[in-house]
PATIFI-416308 format. One line per field, with one value per residue: chain; x, y, z of N, C-alpha, C in turn. Coordinates in steps of 0.001 Angstrom, whole numbers. Layout:
<atoms>
lonu = (A ...)
n_X = (X ...)
n_Y = (Y ...)
n_Z = (Z ...)
ca_X = (X ...)
ca_Y = (Y ...)
ca_Z = (Z ...)
c_X = (X ...)
c_Y = (Y ...)
c_Z = (Z ...)
</atoms>
This chain:
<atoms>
lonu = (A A A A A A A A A A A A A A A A A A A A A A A A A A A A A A A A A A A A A A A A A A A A A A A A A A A A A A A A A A A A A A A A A A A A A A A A A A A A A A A)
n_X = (-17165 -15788 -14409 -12691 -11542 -9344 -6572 -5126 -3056 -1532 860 3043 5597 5609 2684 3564 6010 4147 2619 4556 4822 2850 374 -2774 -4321 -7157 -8559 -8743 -8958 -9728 -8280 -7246 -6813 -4304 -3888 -3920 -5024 -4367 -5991 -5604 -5893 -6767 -5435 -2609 -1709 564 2144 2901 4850 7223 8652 8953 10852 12883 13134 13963 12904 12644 14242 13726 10512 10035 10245 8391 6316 6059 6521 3320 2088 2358 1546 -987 -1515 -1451 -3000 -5923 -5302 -5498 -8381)
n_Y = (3009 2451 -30 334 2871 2212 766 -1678 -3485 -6180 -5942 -5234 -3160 -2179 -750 892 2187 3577 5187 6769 8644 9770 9394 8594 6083 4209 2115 -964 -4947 -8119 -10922 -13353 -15257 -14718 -12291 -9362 -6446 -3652 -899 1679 5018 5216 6416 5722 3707 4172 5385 3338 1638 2934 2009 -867 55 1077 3804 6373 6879 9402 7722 7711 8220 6267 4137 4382 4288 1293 579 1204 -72 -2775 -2730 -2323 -5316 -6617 -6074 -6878 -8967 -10199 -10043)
n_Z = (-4692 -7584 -9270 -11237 -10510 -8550 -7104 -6534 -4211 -2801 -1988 796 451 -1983 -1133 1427 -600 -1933 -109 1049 -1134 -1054 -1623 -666 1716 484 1922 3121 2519 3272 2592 2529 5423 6510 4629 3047 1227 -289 -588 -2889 -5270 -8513 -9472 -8713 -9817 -12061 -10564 -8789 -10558 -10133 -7462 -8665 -10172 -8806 -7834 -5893 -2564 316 3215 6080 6043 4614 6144 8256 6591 6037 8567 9357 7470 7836 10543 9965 8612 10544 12051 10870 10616 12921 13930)
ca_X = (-15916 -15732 -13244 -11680 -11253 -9013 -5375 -5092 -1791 -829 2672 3864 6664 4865 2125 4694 6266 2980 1876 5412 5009 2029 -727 -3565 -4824 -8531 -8953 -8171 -9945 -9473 -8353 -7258 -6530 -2760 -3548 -4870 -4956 -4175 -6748 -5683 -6826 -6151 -3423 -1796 -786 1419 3479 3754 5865 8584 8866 9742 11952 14301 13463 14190 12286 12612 14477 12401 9308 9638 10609 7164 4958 6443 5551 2076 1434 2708 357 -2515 -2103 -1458 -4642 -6434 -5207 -6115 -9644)
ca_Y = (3115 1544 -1408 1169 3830 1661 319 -2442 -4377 -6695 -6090 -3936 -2617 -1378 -159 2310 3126 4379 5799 7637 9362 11093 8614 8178 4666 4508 1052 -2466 -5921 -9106 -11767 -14697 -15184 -13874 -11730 -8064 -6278 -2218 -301 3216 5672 4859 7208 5315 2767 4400 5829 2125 1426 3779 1121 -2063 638 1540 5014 6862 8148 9470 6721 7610 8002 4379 3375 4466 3581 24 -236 1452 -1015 -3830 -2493 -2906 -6258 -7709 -6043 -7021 -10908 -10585 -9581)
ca_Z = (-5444 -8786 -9888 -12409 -10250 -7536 -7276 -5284 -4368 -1751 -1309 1773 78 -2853 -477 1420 -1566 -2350 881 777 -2180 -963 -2171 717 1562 777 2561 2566 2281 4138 997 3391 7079 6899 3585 2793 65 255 -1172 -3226 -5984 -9702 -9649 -7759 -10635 -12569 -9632 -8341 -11073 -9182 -6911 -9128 -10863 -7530 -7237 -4485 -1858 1547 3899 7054 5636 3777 6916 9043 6056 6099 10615 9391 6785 8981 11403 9397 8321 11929 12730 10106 10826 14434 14255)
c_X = (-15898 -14128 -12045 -10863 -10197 -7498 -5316 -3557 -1860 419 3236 4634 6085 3364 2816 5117 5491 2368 3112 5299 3351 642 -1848 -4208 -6072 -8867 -8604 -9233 -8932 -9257 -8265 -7058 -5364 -2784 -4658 -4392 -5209 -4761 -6289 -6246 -5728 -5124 -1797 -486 80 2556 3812 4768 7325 9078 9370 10571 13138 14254 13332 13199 12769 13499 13277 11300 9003 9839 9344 6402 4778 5469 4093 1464 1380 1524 -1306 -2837 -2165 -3145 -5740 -6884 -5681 -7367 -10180)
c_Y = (1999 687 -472 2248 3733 841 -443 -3743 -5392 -6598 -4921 -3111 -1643 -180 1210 2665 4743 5807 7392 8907 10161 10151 8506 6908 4951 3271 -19 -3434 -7026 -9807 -13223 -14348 -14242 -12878 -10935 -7254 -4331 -1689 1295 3555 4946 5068 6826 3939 2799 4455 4479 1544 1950 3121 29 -1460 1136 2765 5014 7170 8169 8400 6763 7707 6608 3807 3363 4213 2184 -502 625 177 -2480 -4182 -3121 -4311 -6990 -7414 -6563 -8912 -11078 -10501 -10846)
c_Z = (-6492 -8950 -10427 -11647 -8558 -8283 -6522 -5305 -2865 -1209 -711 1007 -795 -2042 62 641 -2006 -1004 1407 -139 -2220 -1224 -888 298 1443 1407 2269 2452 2814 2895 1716 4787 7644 5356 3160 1919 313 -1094 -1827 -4551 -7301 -9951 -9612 -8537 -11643 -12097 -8885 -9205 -10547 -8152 -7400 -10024 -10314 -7740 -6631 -4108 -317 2367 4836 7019 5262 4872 7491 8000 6100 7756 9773 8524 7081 10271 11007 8950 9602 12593 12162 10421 12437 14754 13639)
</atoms>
């Protein structure tokens, strides 16, 4: 997977946003001890703007992408 062809954020919030709105994670990366970095498709960086813009989506969905993405970094920091 090329540089170009990758979205990569750190910030939960923006992550679910993303993972809400239909986006699939393609993987993460370890950056520090307590800090990982959520791997998706290019696509993915336009529609994160919909996030630092307060659209809507879903409640309960933003709610389980949030414990999934939560999930992943505790695991991530525990290994």
């Amino acid at each position: 997977m090329s540089m170009e062809s990758m979205f990569r954020t750190s910030d939960l919030g923006e992550a679910a946003f993303l993972l809400t709105r239909g986006f699939g994670l393609k993987g993460t990366e370890q950056v520090g001890p307590t800090r990982i970095v959520f791997i998706f498709d290019a696509a993915a960086k336009p529609a994160a703007l919909g996030f630092w813009n307060s659209e809507p989506v879903p409640a309960r969905q933003f709610f389980d992408a949030i414990r999934d993405v939560k999930t992943m970094l505790f695991r991530a920091c525990n290994n």
